[in-house]
MIDOSE-1310 file (N, C-alpha, C; in nm, 2 decimals, decimal comma, always signed):
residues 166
xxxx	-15,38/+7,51/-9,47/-15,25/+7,49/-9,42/-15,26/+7,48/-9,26; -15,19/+7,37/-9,22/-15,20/+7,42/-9,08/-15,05/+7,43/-9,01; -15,07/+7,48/-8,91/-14,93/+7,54/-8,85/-14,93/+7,43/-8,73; -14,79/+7,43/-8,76/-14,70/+7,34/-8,64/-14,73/+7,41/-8,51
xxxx	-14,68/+7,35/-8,39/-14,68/+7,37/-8,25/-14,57/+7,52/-8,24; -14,63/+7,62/-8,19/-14,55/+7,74/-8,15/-14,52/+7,82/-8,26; -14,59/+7,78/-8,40/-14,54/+7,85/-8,51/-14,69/+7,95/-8,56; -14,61/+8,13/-8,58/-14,63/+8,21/-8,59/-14,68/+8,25/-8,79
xxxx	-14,79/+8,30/-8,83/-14,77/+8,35/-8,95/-14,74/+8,48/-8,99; -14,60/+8,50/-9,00/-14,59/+8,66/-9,04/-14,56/+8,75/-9,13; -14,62/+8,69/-9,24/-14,67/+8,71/-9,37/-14,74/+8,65/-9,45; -14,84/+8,65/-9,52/-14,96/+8,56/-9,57/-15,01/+8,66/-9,71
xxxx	-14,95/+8,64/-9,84/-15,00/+8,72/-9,95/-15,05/+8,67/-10,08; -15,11/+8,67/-10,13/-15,10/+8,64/-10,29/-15,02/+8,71/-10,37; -14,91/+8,60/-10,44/-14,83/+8,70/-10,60/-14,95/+8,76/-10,63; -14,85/+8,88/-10,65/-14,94/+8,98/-10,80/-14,94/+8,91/-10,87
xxxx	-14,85/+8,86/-10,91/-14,84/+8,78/-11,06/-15,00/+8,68/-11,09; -15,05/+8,61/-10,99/-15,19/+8,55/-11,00/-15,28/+8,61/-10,97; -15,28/+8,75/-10,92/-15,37/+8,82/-10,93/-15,40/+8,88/-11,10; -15,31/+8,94/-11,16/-15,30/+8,99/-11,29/-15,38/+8,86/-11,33
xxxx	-15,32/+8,75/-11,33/-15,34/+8,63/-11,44/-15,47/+8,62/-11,39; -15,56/+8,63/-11,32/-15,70/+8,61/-11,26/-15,76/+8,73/-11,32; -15,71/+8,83/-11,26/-15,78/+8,95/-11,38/-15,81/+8,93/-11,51; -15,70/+8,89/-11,59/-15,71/+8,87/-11,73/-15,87/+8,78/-11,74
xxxx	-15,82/+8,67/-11,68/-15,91/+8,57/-11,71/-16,01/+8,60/-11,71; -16,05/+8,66/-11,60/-16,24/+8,71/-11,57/-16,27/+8,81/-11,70; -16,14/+8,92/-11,72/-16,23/+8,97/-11,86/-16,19/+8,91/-11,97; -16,11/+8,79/-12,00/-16,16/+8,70/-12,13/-16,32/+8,64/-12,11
xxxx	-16,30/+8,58/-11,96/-16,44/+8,55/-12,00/-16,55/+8,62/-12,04; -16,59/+8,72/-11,96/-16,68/+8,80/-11,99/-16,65/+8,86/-12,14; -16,55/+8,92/-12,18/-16,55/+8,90/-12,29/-16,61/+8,78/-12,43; -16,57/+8,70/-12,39/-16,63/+8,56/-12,47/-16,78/+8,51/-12,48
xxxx	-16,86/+8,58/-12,33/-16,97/+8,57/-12,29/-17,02/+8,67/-12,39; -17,01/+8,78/-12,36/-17,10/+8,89/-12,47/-17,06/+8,93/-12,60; -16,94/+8,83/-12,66/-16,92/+8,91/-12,79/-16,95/+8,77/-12,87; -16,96/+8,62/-12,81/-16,96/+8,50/-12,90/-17,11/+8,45/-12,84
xxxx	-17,13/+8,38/-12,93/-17,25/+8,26/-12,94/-17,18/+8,15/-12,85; -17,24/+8,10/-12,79/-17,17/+8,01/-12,69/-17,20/+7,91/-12,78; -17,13/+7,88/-12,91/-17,09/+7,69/-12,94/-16,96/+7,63/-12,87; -16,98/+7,49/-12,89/-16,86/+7,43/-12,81/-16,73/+7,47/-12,83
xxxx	-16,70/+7,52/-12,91/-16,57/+7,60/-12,97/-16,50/+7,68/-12,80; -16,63/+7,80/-12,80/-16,59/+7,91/-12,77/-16,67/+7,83/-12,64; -16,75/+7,76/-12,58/-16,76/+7,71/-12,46/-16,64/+7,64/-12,41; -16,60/+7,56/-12,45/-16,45/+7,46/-12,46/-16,34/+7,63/-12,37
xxxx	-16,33/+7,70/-12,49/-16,22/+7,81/-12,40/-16,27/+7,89/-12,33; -16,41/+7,94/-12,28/-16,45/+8,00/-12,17/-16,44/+7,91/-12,09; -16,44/+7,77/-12,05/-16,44/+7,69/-11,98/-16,23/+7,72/-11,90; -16,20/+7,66/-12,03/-16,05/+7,66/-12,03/-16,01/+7,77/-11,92
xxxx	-16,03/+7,93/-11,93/-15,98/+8,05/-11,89/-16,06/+8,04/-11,80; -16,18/+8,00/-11,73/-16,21/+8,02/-11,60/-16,15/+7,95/-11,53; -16,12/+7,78/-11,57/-16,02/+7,78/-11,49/-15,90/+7,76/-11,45; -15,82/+7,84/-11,55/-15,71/+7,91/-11,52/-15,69/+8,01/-11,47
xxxx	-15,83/+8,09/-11,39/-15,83/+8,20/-11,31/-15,86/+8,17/-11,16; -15,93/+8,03/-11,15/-15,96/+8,00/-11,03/-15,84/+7,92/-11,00; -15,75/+7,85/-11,09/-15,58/+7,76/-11,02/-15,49/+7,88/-11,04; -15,50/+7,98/-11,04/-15,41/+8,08/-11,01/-15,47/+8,17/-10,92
xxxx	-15,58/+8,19/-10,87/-15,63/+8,24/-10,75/-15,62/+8,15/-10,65; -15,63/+8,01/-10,65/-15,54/+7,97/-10,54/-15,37/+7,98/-10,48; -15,33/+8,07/-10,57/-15,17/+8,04/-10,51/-15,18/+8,19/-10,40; -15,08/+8,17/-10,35/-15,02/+8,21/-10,16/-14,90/+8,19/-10,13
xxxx	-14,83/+8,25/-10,09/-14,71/+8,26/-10,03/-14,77/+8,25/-9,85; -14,71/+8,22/-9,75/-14,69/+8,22/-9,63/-14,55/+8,20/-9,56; -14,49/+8,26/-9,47/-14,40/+8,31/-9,41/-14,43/+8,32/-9,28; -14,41/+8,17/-9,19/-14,37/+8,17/-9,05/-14,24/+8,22/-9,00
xxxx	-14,26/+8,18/-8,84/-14,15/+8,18/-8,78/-14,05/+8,02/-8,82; -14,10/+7,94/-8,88/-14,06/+7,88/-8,92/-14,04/+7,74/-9,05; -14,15/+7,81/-9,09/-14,13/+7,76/-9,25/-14,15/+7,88/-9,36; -14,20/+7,88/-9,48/-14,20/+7,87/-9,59/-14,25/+7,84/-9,63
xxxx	-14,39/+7,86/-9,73/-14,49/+7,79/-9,82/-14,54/+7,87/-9,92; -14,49/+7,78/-10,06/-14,51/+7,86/-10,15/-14,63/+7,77/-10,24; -14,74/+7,83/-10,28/-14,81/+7,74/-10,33/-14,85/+7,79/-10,51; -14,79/+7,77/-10,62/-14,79/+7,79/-10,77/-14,90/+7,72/-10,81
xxxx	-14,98/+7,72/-10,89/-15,03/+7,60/-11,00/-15,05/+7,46/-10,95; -15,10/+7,46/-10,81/-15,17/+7,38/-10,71/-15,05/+7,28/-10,72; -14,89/+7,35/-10,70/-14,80/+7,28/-10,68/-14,75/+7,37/-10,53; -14,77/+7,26/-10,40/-14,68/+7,37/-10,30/-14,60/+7,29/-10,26
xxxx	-14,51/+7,41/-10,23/-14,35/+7,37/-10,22/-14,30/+7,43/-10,02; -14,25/+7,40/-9,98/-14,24/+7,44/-9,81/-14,10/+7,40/-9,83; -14,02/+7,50/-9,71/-13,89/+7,50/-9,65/-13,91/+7,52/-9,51; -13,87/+7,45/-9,45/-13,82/+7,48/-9,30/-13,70/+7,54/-9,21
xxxx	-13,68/+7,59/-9,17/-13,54/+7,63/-9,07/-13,45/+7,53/-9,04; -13,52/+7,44/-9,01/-13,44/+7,31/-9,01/-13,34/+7,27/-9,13; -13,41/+7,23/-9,21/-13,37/+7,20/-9,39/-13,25/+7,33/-9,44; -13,22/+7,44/-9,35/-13,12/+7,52/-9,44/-13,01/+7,48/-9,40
xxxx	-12,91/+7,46/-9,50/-12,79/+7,43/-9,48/-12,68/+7,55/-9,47; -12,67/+7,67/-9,56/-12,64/+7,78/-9,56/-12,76/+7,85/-9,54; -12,67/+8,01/-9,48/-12,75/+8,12/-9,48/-12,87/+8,15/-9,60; -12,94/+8,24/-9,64/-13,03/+8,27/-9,74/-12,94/+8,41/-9,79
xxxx	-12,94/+8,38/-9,90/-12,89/+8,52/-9,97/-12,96/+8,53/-10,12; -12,97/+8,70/-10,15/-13,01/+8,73/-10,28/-13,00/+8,69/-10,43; -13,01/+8,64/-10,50/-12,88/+8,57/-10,62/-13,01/+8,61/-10,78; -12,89/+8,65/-10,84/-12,91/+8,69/-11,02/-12,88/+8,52/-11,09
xxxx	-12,93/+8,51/-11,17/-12,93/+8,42/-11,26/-12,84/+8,47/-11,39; -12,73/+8,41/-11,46/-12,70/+8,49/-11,54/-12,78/+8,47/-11,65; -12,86/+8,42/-11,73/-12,98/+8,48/-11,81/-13,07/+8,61/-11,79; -13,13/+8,59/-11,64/-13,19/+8,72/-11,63/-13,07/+8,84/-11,62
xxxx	-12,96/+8,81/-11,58/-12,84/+8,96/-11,52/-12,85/+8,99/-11,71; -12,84/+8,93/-11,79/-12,78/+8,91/-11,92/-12,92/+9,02/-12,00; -12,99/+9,01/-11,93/-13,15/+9,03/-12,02/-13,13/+9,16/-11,98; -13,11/+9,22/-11,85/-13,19/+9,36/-11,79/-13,10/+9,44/-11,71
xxxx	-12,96/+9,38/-11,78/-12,83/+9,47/-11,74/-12,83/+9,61/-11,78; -12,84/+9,61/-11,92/-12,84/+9,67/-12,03/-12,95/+9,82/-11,96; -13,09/+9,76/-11,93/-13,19/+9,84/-11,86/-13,14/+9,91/-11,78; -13,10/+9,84/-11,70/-13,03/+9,90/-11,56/-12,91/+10,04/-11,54
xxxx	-12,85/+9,97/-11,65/-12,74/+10,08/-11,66/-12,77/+10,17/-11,75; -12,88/+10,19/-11,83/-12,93/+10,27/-11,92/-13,04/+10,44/-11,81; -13,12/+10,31/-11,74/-13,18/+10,43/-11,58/-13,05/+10,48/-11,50; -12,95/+10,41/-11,52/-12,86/+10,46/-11,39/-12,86/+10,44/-11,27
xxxx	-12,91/+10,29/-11,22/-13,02/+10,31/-11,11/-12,87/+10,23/-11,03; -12,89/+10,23/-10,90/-12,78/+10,16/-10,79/-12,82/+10,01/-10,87; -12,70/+9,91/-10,83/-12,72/+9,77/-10,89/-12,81/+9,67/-10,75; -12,81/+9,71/-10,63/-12,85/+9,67/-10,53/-13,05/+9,68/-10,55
xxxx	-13,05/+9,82/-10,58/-13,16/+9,86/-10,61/-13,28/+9,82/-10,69; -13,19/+9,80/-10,83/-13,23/+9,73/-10,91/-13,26/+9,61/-10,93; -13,15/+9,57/-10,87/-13,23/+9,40/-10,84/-13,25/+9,36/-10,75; -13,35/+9,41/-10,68/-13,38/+9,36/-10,54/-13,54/+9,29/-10,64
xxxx	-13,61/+9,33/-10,69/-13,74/+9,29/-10,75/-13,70/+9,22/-10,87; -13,63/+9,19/-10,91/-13,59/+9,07/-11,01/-13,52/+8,97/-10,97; -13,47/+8,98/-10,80/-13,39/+8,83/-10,76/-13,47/+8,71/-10,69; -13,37/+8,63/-10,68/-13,47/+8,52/-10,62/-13,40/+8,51/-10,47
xxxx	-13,45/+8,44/-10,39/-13,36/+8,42/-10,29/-13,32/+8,28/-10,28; -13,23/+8,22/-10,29/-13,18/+8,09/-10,28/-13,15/+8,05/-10,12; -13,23/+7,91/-10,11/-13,24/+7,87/-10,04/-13,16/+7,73/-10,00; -13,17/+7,64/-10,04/-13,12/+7,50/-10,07/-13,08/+7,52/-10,23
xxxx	-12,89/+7,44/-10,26/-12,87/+7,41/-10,37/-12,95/+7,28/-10,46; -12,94/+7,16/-10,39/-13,03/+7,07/-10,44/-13,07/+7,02/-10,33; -13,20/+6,94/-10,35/-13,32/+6,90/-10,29/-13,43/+6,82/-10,39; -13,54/+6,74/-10,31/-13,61/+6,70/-10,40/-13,71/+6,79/-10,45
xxxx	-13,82/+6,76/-10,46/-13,90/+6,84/-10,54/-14,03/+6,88/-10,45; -14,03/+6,85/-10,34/-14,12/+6,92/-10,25/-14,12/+7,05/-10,16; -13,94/+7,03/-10,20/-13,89/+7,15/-10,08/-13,87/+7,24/-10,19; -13,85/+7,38/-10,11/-13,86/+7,52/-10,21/-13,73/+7,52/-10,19
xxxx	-13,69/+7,53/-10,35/-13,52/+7,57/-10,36/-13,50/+7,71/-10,32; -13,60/+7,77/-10,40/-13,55/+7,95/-10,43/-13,70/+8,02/-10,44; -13,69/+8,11/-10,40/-13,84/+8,23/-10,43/-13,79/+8,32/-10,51; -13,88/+8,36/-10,63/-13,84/+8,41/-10,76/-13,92/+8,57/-10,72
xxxx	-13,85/+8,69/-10,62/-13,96/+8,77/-10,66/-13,98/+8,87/-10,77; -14,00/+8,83/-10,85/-14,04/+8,90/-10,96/-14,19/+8,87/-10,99; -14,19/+8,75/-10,91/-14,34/+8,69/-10,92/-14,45/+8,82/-10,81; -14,36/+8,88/-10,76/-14,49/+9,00/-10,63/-14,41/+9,13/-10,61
xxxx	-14,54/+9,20/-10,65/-14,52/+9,36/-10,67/-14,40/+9,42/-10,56; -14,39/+9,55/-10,59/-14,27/+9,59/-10,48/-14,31/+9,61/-10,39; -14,41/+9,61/-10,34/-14,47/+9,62/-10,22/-14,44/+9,53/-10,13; -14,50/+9,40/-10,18/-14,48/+9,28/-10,13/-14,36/+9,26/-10,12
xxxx	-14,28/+9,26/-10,20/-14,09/+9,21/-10,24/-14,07/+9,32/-10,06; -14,07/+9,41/-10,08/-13,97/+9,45/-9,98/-14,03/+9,42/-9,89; -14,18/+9,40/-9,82/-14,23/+9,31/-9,69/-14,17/+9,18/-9,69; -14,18/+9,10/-9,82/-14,10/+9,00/-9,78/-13,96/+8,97/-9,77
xxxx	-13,86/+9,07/-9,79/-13,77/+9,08/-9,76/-13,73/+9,14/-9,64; -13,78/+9,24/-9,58/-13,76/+9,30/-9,43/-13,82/+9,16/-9,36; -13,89/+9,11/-9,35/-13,93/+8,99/-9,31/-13,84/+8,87/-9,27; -13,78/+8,78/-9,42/-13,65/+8,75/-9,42/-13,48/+8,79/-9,35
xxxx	-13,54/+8,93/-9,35/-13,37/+8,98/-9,30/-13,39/+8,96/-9,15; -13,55/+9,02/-9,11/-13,51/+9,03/-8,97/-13,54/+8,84/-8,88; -13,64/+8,78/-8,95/-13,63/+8,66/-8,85/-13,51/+8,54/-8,95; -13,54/+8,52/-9,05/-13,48/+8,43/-9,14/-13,31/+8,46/-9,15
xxxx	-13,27/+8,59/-9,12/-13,13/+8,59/-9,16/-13,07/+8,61/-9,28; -13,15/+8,68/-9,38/-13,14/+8,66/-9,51/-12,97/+8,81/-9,50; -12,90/+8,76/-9,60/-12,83/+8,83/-9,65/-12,87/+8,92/-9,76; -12,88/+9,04/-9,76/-12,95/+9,13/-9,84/-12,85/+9,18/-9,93
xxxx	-12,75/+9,15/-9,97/-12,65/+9,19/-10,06/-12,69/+9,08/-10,22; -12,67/+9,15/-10,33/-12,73/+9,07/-10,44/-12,60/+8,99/-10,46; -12,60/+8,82/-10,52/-12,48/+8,78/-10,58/-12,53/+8,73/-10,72; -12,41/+8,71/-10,83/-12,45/+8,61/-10,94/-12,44/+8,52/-10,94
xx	-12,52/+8,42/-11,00/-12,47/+8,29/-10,98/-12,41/+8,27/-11,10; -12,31/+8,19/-11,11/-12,17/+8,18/-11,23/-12,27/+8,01/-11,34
């Protein structure tokens, strides 16, 4: 990646979510390694699952002073400061609000609270397909979620109140 003129990186992480999925991978394979005969069967899917641990160990999120880059399944996606037309705010999908309501009010937990690691942040309503509409964090641990949300609020402007989308 390279950075534009005056621009800062101030957050640089890998999803958990491709860390897990890399994990898996390495002990399928090693698993497949010592428990099968390597014929082309089971060569074919140790092949398959190594590398689907090395195209999910390339993804990365990064967070300048002024873009955005998200990189999935050697698809990356960038937003700029420029490119926003509204503010950035929190937002529920009503399929997921629909799935983990039920959860929620079952723990008793605050609704803010609760969905701070299951929202996405919306960014652009439409756009083509290069620019990042929305960051889904449910894709990175809580750790990460709230770094990259204190991050967001304080240079990006992010509204930290959760909305639904209708």
């Amino acid at each position: 990646m390279n950075l534009i003129q005056n621009e800062k990186i101030l957050y640089k992480a890998k999803p958990f979510n491709s860390i897990q999925t890399t994990m898996i991978s390495i002990i399928l394979s090693i698993m497949c390694l010592t428990l099968f005969s390597l014929t082309s069967t089971y060569f074919a899917m140790l092949t398959f699952i190594m590398l689907l641990g090395v195209i999910r160990f390339s993804d990365y999120l990064i967070i300048t002073n002024q873009r955005i880059i998200l990189r999935v399944f050697l698809t990356t996606k960038c937003i700029s400061i420029e490119q926003l037309d509204v503010p950035l705010e929190l937002t529920i999908e009503p399929f997921t609000y629909q799935k983990y309501e039920w959860q929620r009010k079952l723990l008793g937990q605050d609704l803010q609270k609760f969905w701070q690691y299951r929202a996405n942040i919306q960014f652009i309503e439409n756009s083509d397909r290069k620019t990042l509409n929305q960051l889904r964090l449910s894709l990175f641990s809580k750790k990460q979620t709230n770094q990259i949300l204190e991050i967001l609020t304080q240079t990006w402007n992010l509204d930290s109140n959760i909305k639904r989308l209708n």
